[in-house]
N, C-alpha and C positions, 0 to 999 in steps of 0.2 A: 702196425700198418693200417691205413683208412681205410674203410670200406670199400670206398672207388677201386683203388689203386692197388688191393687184393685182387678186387674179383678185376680189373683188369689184366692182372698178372694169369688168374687160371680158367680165364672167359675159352680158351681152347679146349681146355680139360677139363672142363665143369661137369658135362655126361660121365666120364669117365669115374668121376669125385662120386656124385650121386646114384651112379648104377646100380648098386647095392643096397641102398638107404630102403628099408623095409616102408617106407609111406611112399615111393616114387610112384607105383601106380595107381593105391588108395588115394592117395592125393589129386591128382586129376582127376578120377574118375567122379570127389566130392565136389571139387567145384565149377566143373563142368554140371554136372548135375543141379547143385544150388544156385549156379548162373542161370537155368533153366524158370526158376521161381521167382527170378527180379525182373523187370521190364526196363527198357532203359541205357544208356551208353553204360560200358563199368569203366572203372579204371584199379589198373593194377600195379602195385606200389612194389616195385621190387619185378618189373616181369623179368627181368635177367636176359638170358638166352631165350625166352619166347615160349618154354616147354608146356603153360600150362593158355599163358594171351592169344599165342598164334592160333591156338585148336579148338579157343573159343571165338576170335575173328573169321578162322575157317568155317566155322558153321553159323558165321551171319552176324553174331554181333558187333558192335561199336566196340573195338578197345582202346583206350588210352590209356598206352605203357609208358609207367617214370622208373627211372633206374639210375642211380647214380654215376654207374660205370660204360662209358663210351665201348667200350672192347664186347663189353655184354649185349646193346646195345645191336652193335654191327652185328653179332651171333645174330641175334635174334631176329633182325632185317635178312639175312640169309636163307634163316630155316621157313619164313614166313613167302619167302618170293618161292623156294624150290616147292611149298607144299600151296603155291598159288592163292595164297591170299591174296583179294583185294587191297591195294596201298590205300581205299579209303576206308579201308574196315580196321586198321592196324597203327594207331600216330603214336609214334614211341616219341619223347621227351625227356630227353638228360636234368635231370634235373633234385635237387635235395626233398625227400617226401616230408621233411617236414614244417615244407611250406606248401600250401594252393596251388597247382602249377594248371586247372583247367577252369575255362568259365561255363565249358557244358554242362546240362543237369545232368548228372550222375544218379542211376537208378540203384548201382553196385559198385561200392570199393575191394578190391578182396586183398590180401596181403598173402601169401601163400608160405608152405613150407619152410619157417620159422623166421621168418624176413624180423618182425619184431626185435627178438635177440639182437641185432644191431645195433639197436640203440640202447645206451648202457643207465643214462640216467633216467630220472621221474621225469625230469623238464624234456628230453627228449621225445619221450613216449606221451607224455601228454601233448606236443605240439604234434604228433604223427595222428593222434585221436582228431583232436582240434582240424587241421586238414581235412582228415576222412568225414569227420564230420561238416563242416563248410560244403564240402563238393557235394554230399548226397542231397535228394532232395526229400522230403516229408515223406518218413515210411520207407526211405531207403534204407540198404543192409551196408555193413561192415562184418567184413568175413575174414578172419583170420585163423593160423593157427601157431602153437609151441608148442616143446618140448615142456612134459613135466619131470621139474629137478630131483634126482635123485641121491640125496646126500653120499647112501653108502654107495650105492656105486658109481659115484665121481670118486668118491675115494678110493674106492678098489685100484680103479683105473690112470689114478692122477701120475700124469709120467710119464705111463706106460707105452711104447710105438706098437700100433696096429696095420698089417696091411688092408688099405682098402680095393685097391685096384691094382693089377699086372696087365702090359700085352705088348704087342710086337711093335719094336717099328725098323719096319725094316726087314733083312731074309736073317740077321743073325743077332739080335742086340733086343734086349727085352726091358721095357720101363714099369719101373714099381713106383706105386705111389703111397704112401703113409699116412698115420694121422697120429698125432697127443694131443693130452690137455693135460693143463696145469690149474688145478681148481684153485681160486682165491675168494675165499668166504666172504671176507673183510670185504669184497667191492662184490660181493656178490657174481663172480664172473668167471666163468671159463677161459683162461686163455692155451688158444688151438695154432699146430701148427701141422698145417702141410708140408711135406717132404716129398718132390718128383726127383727120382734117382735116374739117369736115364745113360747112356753109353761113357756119354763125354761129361757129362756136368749136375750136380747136384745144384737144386732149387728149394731154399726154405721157404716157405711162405704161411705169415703170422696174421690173425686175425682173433678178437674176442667177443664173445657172445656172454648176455646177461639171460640173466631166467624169471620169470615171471610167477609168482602162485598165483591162483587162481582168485583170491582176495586181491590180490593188489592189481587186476586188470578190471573187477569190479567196480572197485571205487576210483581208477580212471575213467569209467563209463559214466560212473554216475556224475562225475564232475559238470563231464563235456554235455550230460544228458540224453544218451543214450541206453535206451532201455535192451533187457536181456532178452533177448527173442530163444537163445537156444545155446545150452552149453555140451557138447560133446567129448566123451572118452577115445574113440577112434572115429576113422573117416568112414567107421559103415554106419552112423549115427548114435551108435551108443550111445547112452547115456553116460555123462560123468562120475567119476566116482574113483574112490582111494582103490592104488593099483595102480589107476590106466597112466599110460607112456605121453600118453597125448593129450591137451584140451584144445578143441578146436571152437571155436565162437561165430555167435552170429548175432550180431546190437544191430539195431535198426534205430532211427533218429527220429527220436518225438517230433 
């Protein structure tokens, strides 16, 4: 399944997907804060549902959200009108990140909670840098984060169905939501599937993420020209380092 037309499929239960995810709250609270140190419109590549755009357009800045999936999209229009954003603080645009989709200067791109992983090849991720790069201006940031891969325990787990989420709907009928992966070395890639079990109908839904080492988003940067401003092992700033779960990034463009 495309990325679109995934998260079109779970653009209603995406909170539900993510409620659990151990980086939900470190994750905003990093780059709401790192939004803080850039001047400038950002634009956010992947804003989804709005969880991390809207609550940086609530407190004043310029966003420009691209997201592939119309259904994410309308979420996000939603969550951004109940919690009174300005509709001129907030221009979302459907649109593929690995094209240019803004001609404002861009102070901040940020790609948030593992948005990357979607694109599975080098020519992809090099044209999602390429982009990010184009739109910043001189000294702007590119802020991203992944998942660091962890061979054994993909393998532990390869297969395996996990519950991520349960809850009501309704006075008597209770929906369970699921997860696998199926690890494939050879392409380098996880492929993940959701399961929503719900009174009357089971929903599969298929999507795959690639994983990045830390070498090989370096010498993305250095292609595109982007220098290392700051590599991180968690969202409270750590430093990077073998172990951590996380590397989160900060290139700024020569």
């Amino acid at each position: 399944m495309e990325p679109a037309q995934f998260y079109d499929e779970v653009a209603l239960i995406y909170d539900r997907w993510i409620a659990h995810d151990p980086a939900l709250d470190a994750s905003l609270n990093f780059y709401v804060d790192e939004a803080a140190r850039h001047s400038g419109s950002i634009l956010e590549i992947g804003i989804g549902n709005g969880r991390i755009g809207s609550e940086l357009a609530r407190r004043g800045r310029t966003v420009i959200g691209v997201d592939c999936s119309s259904e994410m999209l309308r979420v996000c229009r939603a969550r951004a009108l109940k919690a009174s954003v300005p509709s001129h603080r907030l221009l979302l645009v459907q649109a593929d990140a690995t094209e240019r989709c803004t001609d404002r200067c861009i102070g901040m791109v940020l790609m948030p909670f593992r948005t990357i992983g979607h694109f599975l090849s080098v020519d992809e991720r090099a044209s999602v840098f390429k982009a990010a790069y184009d739109s910043l201006v001189s000294g702007g940031a590119f802020v991203f984060d992944h998942f660091v891969f962890d061979p054994v325990v993909a393998e532990a787990n390869h297969g395996k169905e996990s519950v991520i989420n349960t809850w009501a709907e309704g006075n008597t009928s209770i929906a369970t939501l699921t997860h696998r992966h199926f690890l494939n070395t050879d392409a380098k890639t996880l492929d993940c599937r959701l399961t929503l079990t719900a009174a009357t109908s089971v929903s599969k839904l298929d999507y795959r993420l690639s994983w990045l080492y830390p070498a090989e988003v370096r010498q993305l940067a250095d292609n595109m020209g982007f220098a290392e401003a700051a590599l991180y092992g968690s969202f409270d700033r750590s430093h990077y380092c073998n172990g951590c779960h996380e590397q989160i990034w900060v290139l700024t463009r020569r």
